[in-house]
C-alpha positions in Angstrom: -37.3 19.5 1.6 -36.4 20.4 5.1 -37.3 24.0 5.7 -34.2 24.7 7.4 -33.7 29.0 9.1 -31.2 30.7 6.3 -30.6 33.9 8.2 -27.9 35.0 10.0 -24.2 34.0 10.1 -23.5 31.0 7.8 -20.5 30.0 8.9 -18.2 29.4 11.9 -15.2 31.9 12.0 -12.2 30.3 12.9 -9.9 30.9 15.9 -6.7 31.3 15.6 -4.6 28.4 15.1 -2.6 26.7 18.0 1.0 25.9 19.0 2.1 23.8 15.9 1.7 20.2 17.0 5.0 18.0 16.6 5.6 14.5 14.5 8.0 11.4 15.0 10.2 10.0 13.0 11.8 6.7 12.8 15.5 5.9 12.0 15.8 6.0 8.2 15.9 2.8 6.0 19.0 0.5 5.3 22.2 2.8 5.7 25.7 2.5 3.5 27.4 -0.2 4.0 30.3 1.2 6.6 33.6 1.6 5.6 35.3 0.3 8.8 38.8 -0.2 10.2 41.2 0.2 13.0 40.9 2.5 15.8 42.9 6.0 14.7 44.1 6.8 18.2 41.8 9.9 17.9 39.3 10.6 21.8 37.2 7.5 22.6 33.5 8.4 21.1 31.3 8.6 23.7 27.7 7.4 23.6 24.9 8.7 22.2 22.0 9.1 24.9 19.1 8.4 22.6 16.6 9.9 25.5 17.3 12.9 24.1 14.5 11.9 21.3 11.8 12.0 23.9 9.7 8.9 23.9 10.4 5.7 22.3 13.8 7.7 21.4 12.0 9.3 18.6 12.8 12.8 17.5 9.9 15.5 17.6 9.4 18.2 14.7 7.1 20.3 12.9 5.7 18.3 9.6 4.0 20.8 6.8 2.7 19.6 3.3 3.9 22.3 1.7 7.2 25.1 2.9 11.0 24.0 3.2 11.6 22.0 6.1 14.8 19.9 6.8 13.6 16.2 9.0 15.9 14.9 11.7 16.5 11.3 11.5 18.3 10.2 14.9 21.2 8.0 14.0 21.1 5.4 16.2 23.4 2.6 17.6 22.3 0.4 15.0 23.2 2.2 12.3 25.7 1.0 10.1 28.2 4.1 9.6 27.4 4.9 13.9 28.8 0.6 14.1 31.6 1.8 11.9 32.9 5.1 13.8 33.5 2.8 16.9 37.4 2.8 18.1 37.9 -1.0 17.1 36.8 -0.3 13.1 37.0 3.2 12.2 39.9 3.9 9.8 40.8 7.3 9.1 41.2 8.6 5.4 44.4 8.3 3.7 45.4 12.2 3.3 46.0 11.9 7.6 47.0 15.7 7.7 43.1 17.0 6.6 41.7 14.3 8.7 43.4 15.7 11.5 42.2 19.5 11.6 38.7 18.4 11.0 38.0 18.3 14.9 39.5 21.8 15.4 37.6 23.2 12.6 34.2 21.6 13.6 35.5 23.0 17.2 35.8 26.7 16.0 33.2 27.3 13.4 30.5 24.9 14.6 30.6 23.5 10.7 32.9 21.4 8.6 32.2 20.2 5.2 33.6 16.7 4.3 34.2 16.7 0.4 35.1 13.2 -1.1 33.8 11.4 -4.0 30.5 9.1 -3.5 31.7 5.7 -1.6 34.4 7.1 0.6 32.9 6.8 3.9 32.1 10.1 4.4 29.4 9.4 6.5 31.4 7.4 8.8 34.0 9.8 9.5 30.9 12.2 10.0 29.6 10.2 12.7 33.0 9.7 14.2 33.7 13.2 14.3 30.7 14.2 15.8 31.6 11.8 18.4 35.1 12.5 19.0 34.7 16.0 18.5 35.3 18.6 22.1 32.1 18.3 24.2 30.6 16.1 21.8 26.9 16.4 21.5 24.5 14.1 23.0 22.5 13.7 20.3 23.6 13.2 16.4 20.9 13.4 13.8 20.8 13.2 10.0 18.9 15.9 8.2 16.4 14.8 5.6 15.9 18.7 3.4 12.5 18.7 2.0 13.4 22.6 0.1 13.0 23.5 -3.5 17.2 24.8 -3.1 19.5 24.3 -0.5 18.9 26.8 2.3 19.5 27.2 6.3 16.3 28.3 7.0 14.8 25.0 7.9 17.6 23.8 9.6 17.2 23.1 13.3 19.4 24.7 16.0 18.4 22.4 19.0 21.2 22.6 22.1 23.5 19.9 22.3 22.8 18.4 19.0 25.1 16.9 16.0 23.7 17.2 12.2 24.7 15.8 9.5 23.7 16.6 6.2 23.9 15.5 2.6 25.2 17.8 0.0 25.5 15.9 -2.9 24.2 15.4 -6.4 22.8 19.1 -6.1 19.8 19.5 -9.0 21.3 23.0 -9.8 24.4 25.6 -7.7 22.6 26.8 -5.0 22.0 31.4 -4.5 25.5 33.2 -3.8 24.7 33.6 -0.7 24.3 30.1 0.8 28.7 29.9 1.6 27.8 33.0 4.0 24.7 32.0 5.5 26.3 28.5 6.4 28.9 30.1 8.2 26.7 32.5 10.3 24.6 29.2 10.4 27.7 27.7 12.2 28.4 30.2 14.4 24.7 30.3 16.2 25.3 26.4 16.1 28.6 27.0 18.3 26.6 29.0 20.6 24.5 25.8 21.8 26.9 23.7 21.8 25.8 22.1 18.5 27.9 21.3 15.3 26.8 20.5 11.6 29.1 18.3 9.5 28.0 18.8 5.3 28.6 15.8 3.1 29.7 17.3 -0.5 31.0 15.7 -3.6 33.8 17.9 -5.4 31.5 17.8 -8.4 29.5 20.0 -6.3 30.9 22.1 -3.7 33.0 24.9 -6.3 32.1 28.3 -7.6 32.1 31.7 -5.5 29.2 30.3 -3.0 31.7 27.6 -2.3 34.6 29.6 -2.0 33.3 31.6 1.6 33.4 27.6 2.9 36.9 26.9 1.9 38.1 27.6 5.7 35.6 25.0 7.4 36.0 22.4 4.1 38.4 19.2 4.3 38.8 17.4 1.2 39.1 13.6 2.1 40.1 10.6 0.7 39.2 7.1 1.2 40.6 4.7 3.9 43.1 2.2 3.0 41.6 -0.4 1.5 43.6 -3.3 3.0 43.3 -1.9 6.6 39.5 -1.3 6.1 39.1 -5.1 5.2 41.5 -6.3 7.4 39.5 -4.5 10.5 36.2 -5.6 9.0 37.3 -9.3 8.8 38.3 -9.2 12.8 35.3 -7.3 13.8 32.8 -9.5 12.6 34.7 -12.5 14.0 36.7 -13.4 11.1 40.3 -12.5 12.3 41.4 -16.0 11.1 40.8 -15.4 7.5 43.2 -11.9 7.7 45.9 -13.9 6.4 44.2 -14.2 3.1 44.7 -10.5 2.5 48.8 -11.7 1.7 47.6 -14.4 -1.4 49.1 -12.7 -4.2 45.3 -12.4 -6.3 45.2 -9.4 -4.1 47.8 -7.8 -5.1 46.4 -5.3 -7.7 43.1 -4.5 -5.4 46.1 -3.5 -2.6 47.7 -1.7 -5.4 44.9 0.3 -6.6 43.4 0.9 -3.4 39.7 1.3 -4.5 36.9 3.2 -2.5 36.0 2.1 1.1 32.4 0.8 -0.5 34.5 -1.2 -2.8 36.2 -2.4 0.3 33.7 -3.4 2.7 31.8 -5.1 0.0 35.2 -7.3 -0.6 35.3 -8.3 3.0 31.9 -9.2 2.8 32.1 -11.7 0.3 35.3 -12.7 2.5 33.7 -13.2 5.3 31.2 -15.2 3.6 33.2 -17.2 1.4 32.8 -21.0 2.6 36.5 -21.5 2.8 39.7 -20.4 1.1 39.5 -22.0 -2.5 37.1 -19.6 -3.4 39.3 -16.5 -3.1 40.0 -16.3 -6.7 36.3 -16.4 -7.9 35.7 -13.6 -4.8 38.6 -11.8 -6.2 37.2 -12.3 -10.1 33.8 -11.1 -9.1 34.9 -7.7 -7.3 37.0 -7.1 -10.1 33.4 -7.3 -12.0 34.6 -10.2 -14.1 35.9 -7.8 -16.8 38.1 -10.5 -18.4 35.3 -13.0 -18.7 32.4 -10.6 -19.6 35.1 -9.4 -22.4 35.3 -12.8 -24.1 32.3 -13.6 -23.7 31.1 -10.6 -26.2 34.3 -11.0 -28.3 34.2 -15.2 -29.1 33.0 -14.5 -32.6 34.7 -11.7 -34.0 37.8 -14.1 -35.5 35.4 -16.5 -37.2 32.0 -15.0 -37.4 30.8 -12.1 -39.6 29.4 -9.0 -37.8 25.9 -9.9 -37.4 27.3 -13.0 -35.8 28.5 -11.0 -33.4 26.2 -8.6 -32.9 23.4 -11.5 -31.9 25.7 -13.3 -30.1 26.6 -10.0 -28.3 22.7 -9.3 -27.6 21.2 -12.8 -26.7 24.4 -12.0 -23.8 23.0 -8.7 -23.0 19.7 -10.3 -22.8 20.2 -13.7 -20.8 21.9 -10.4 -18.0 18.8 -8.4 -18.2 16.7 -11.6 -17.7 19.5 -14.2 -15.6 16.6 -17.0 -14.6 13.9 -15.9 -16.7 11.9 -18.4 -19.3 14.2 -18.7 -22.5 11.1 -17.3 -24.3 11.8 -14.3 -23.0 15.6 -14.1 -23.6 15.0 -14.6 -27.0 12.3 -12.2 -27.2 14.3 -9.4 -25.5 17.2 -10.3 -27.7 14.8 -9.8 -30.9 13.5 -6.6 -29.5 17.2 -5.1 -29.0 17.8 -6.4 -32.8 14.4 -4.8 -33.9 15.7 -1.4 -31.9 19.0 -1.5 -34.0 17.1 -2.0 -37.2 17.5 -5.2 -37.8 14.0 -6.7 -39.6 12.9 -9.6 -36.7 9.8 -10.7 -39.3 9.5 -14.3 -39.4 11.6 -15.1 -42.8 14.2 -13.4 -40.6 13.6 -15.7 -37.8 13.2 -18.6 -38.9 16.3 -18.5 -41.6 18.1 -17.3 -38.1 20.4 -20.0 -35.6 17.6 -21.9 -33.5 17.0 -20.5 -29.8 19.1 -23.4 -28.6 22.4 -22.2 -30.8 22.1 -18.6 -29.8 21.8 -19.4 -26.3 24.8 -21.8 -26.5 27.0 -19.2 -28.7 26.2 -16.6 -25.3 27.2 -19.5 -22.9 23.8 -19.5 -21.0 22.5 -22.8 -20.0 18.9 -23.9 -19.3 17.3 -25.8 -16.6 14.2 -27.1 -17.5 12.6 -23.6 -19.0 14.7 -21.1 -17.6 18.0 -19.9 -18.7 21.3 -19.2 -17.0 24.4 -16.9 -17.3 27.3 -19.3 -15.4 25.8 -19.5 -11.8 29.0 -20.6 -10.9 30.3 -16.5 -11.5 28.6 -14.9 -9.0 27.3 -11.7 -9.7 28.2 -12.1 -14.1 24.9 -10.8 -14.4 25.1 -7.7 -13.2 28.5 -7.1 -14.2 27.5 -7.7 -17.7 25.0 -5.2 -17.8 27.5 -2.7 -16.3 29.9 -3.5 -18.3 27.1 -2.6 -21.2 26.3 0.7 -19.9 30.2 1.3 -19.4 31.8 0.3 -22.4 28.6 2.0 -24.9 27.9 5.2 -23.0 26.2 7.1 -26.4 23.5 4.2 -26.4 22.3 4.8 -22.6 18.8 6.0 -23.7 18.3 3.0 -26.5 19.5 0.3 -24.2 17.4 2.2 -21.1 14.1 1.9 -23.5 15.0 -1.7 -24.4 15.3 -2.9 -21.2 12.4 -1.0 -19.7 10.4 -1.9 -22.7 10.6 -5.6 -21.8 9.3 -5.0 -18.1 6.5 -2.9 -19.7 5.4 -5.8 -22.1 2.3 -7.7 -21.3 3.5 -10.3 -23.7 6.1 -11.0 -21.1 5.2 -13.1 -17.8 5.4 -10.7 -15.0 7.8 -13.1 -12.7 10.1 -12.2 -15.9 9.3 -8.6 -15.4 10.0 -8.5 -12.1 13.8 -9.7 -13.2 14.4 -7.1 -15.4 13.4 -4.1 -12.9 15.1 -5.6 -9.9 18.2 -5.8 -12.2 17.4 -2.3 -13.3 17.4 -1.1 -9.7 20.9 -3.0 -8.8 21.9 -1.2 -12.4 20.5 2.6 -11.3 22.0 2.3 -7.6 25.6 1.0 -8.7 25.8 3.9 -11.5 23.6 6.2 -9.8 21.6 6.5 -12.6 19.1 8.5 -11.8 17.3 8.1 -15.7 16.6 4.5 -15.2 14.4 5.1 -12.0 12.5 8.0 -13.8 12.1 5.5 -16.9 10.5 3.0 -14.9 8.2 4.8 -13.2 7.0 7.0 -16.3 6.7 4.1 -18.5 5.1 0.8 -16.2 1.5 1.5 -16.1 -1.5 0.0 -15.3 -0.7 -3.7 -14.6 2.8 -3.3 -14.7 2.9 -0.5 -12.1 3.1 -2.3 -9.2 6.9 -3.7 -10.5 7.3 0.4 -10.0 6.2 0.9 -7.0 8.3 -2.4 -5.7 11.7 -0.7 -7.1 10.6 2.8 -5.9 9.8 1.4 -2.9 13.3 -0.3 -2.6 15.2 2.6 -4.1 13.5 5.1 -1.5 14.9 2.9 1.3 18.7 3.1 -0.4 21.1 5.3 2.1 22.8 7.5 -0.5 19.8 6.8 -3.9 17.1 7.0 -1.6 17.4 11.2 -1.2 17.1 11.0 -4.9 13.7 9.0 -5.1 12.0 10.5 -1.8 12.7 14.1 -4.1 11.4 13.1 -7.1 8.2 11.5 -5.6 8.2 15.0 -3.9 8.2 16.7 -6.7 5.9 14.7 -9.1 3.1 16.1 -6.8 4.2 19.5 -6.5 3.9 19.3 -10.7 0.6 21.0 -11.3 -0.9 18.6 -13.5 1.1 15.5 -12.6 0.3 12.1 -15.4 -2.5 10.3 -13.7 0.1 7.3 -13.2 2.6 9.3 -11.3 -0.2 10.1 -8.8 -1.3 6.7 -8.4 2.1 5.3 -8.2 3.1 7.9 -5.5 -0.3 6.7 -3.4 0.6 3.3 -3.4 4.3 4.1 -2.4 3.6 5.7 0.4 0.8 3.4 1.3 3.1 0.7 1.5 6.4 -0.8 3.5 8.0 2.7 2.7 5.0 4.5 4.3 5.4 2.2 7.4 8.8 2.5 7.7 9.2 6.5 6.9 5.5 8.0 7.4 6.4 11.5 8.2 8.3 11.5 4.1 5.3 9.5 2.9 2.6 11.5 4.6 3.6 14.4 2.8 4.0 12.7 -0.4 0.9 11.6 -0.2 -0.7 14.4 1.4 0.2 16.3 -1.7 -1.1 13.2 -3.8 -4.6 14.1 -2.2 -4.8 17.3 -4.2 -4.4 16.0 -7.4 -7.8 13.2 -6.9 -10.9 13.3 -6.6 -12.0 13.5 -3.3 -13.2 10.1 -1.6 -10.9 8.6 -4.2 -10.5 4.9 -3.1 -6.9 4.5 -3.7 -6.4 7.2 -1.4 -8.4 6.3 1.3 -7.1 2.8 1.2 -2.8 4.4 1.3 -4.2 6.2 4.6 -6.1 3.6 6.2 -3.0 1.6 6.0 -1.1 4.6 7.2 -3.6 4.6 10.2 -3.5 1.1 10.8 0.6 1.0 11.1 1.6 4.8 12.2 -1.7 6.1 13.5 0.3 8.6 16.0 1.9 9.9 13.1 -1.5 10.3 11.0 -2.9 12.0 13.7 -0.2 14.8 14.4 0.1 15.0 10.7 -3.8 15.9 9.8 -3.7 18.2 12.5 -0.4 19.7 11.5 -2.4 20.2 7.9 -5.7 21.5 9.4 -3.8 24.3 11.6 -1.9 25.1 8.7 -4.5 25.7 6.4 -6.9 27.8 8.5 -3.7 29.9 8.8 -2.8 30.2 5.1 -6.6 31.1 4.2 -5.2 32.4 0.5 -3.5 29.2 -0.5 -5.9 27.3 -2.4 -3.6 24.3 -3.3 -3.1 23.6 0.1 -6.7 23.7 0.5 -7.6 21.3 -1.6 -4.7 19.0 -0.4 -5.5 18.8 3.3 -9.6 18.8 2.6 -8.6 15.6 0.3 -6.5 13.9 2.9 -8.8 14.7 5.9 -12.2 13.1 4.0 -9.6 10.4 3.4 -8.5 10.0 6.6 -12.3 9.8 7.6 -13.2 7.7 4.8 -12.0 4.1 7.0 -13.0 3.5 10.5 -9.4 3.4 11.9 -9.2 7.2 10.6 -12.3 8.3 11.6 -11.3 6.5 15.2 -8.4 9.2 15.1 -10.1 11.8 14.1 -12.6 11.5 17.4 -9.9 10.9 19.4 -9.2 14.1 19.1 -12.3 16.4 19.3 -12.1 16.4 23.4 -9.4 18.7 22.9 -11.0 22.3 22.4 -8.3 23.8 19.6 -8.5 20.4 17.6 -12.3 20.0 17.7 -12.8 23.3 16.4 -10.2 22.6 13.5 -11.8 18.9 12.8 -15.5 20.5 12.7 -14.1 23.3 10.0 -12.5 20.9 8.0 -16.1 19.5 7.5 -17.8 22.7 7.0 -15.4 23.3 4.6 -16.1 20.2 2.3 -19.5 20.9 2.6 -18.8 24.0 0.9 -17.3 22.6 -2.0 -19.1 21.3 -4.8 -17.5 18.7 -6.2 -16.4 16.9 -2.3 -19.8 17.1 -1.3 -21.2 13.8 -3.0 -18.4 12.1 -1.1 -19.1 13.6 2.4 -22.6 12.3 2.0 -21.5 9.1 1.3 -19.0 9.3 4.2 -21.6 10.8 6.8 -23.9 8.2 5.5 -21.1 5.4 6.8 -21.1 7.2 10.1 -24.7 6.9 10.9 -24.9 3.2 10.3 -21.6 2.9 11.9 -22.4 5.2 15.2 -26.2 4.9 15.7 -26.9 2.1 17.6 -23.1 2.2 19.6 -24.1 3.4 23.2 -20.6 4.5 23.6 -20.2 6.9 20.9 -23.2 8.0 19.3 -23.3 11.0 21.9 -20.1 12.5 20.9 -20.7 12.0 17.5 -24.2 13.3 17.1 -22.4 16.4 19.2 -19.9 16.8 16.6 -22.2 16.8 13.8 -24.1 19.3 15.6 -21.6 21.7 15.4 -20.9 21.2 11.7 -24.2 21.8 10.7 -24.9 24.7 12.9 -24.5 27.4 10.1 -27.8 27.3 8.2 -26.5 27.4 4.7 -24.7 23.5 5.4 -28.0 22.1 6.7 -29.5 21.6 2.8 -27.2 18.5 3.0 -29.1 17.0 5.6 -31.7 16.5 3.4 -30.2 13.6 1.8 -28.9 11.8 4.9 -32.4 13.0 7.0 -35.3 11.1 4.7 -35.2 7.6 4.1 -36.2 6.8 0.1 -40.0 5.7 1.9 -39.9 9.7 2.9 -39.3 8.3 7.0 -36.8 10.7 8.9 -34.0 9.2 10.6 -34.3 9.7 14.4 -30.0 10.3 14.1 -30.1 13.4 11.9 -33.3 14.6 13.2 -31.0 14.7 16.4 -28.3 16.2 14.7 -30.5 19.2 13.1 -32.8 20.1 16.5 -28.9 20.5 18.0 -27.3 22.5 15.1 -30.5 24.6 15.2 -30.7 25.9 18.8 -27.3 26.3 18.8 -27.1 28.9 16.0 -30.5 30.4 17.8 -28.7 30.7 20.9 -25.4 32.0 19.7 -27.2 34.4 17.5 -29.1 35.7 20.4 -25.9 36.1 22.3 -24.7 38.4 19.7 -27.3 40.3 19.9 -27.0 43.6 22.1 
């Protein structure tokens, strides 16, 4: 052993923590489809000057793994709904009167809640208020909450600044007293010249918290749906094709005037239709086949008995859940339905049963080669029959949700069939915003099967009105205090994927919180953060320092703690984080934070076998390399100068022929006259 001086201070105190250091954030994923139309005759919206988000027109803000915080998410040109609010497409809502006070209100309380059913373009004619609105702001943001309840405590009062934010689908009523603090919320808004528009859902926004909102709130409807289609055809160059709108298949869509999502997903199959002898099937589809999908499950009542029907019916259901998968499989997720419903599938039963080729004939799928078809001339029968499943049976949800995920769980089934069942899953869970099947799927696909998860989280957490869902409940599987060891990993590998690139500030947190719950070093980890480093390292770095400050502030919580110890020795843990890390140590504040994050893990039992193993990569990464081996050595230095860490050195210090390494004997003359001379400048 290494007779190393014990006496004396053993550890570092630490200063005080510094400013709080501030994170980017990128434009959020794929927005709603706009709901666009004809200029309203309403102030021309003037531009947004996208400077205001400092460089690379990115918006600066505090990140914290742990508190309420609300993220800003500049809404840029690009975005859909910002495309939508422009003079030559924005329609206005139907109910014209509402629509029209909305500016005033905004005007005089600095807050206006829009309250419309999911689908009616409320974000549009949020954007396009912001922007039309008196003195329009510069700047118009959306506001990502990361809060256990709705509260404006997070929310940012920046000068000059429009917010929106989403209200809906609210996991429980929010405290009495959120009505009142919105409006005072408003009022300091007004002050700077800033406005908030809320996004609510009547199924939502009611009781007495509510109530002290009713002056600000305007209850909207959609736009008309013929001239939202009619401005989306000439928009996107397709004025020609207007003309269509008169064809009298329309004439029950104009008459029932459905949603503007309904709309602009009509006038996108318009405007991609190859010519006009395909407006019937267009019109067919958007009516979500009903007629043929109701056949379809009703040929054999007249002539076949009810088991007839009933496998008829689920070899349909079937060739939906898997449309282009092996017939195998169709038949093998029909028998699994059948075995669900109690019907014995043993083989006496099978075999006395219609062949695979009549039951897939009595469902009208057809095979090519292997694989088996719904009509491919019906675009989109697929998913319509499935919706037309969960519709028309809405007591069977949870049997028909464990089928279905059951079949994307089973080994026994080839994963490119999987992969077909959870992508329709995820086209299911968005359409119904079912938030069960989501939470299915990632509860129930483990090991092997995860990674069809983590591609349909992944997806889902990108979705502009679902997405808020998923990023929560990935958010709140960590803050669970003994999260299933296949939520964690399927969290890591989320946010160390496309998502993580695209949002890192959401991810980072996610899977800064992830940290906690693994052991430290843990590979899986490391790897989601290297990645993380290698795509957003700006935002990695901010973020660990954001942690590190935090935590030598909040000395009592433990569970921080252990989250930001475990994402630092993971940061550190690939060369491209440790490359961030020492990028850093020249500034003073940061250094000192960095060297007692290491002191720290050195202090805990069960992360010192991976420090070693980590320090051990750093001398055979840094002791030959004339350009860096100084600072690093000096770093080390300072970690080991309390005497009770320097017992580690043992194990990095003697080679197993008993030789000393010329690095850490280096390292340890350093740490030691540096605790000599600061303990002989403390003494009087």
């Amino acid at each position: 052993m290494i007779d190393h001086e014990q006496a004396g201070q053993d550890r570092m105190e630490p200063t005080a923590p510094s400013e709080q250091l501030t994170e980017p954030h990128e434009p959020a994923g794929a927005p709603l489809s706009p709901e666009s139309g004809e200029s309203n005759g309403q102030p021309h919206p003037g531009p947004v000057d996208f400077r205001h988000y400092g460089k690379h027109g990115i918006q600066a803000y505090n990140l914290h793994l742990n508190g309420d915080q609300a993220i800003p998410i500049p809404i840029t040109e690009n975005d859909a709904a910002y495309k939508a609010s422009q003079d030559s497409r924005f329609v206005p809502p139907r109910n014209t009167g509402p629509w029209a006070t909305a500016s005033k209100l905004l005007d005089d309380y600095g807050i206006v809640v829009l309250c419309a059913a999911l689908g009616a373009g409320r974000r549009t004619a949020a954007v396009r208020l912001l922007r039309t609105v008196t003195n329009s702001p510069p700047a118009i943001l959306d506001l990502d909450p990361e809060w256990s309840k709705p509260s404006v405590r997070p929310l940012p009062k920046e000068a000059a600044t429009g917010y929106i934010l989403d209200l809906s689908d609210l996991p429980e009523q929010p405290a009495e007293r959120l009505g009142a603090d919105l409006t005072s919320h408003g009022e300091e808004l007004r002050k700077k010249n800033s406005f908030l528009v809320i996004l609510a859902t009547p199924a939502d926004w009611y009781g007495h918290w509510a109530d002290l909102t009713l002056p600000y709130t305007v209850r909207l409807e959609s736009p008309d749906s013929r001239d939202l289609v009619t401005a989306e055809l000439r928009a996107r160059h397709r004025g020609d094709r207007v003309a269509w709108l008169d064809g009298k298949e329309f004439a029950d869509i104009w008459k029932a005037n459905p949603s503007a999502r309904a709309a602009w997903r009509l006038a996108d199959r318009l405007i991609q239709a190859s010519g006009a002898d395909q407006i019937q099937a267009i019109v067919d589809e958007f009516g979500d086949w009903h007629t043929e999908v109701e056949n379809l499950l009703s040929k054999d009542r007249a002539r076949g008995s009810d088991s007839q029907l009933l496998s008829t019916r689920v070899t349909v259901w079937a060739g939906a859940l898997l449309d282009g998968g092996q017939r195998r499989s169709v038949i093998k997720a029909a028998d699994d339905l059948l075995t669900r419903l109690g019907l014995e599938r043993k083989p006496v039963n099978v075999l006395t049963d219609a062949t695979t080729s009549s039951r897939l004939v009595a469902a009208e799928i057809t095979r090519d080669g292997d694989r088996a078809f719904h009509d491919s001339k019906k675009e989109g029968l697929s998913a319509a029959i499935l919706r037309h499943l969960w519709d028309e049976f809405p007591t069977q949800h949870e049997l028909l949700r464990r089928w279905a995920i059951g079949i994307a769980a089973d080994r026994a089934v080839p994963e490119e069939d999987a992969r077909m069942v959870t992508t329709a899953l995820l086209k299911l869970a968005v359409h119904r915003h079912d938030r069960t099947i989501l939470d299915g799927l990632a509860s129930d696909l483990k090991g092997p099967r995860r990674i069809l998860a983590v591609e349909t989280l992944t997806e889902a957490a990108g979705d502009a009105e679902f997405g808020r869902y998923v990023r929560d409940r990935l958010r709140q599987w960590m803050d669970a205090k003994t999260p299933s060891s296949n939520k964690v990993e399927l969290v890591i590998e989320i946010c160390g994927g496309t998502w993580g690139i695209r949002q890192p500030a959401l991810a980072l947190t996610r899977l800064g919180k992830a940290a906690g719950h693994k052991d430290f070093g843990s590979a899986t980890v490391v790897h989601a953060f290297r990645q993380l480093a290698l795509g957003r390292p700006e935002e990695v770095r901010n973020a660990v320092d954001q942690w590190l400050s935090d935590a030598e502030s909040r000395h009592d919580d433990e569970t921080l703690r252990r989250q930001t110890l475990g994402a630092f020795l993971a940061v550190v843990s690939s060369d491209e984080g440790t490359d961030l890390i020492l990028d850093d140590i020249r500034d003073p504040e940061v250094r000192l934070r960095i060297i007692h994050a290491w002191q720290k893990l050195l202090s805990t039992d069960d992360a010192v076998e991976a420090v070693v193993t980590q320090l051990s990569r750093w001398h055979e990464r840094f002791q030959g390399d004339p350009d860096r081996r100084e600072a690093v050595v000096d770093v080390l230095a300072d970690i080991f100068t309390p005497p009770s860490l320097r017992p580690g050195l043992d194990r990095l210090m003697v080679t197993e022929e008993s030789a000393i390494l010329p690095f850490w004997r280096e390292v340890l003359v350093r740490a030691a006259n540096r605790y000599q001379a600061s303990k002989e400048a403390s003494t009087p």
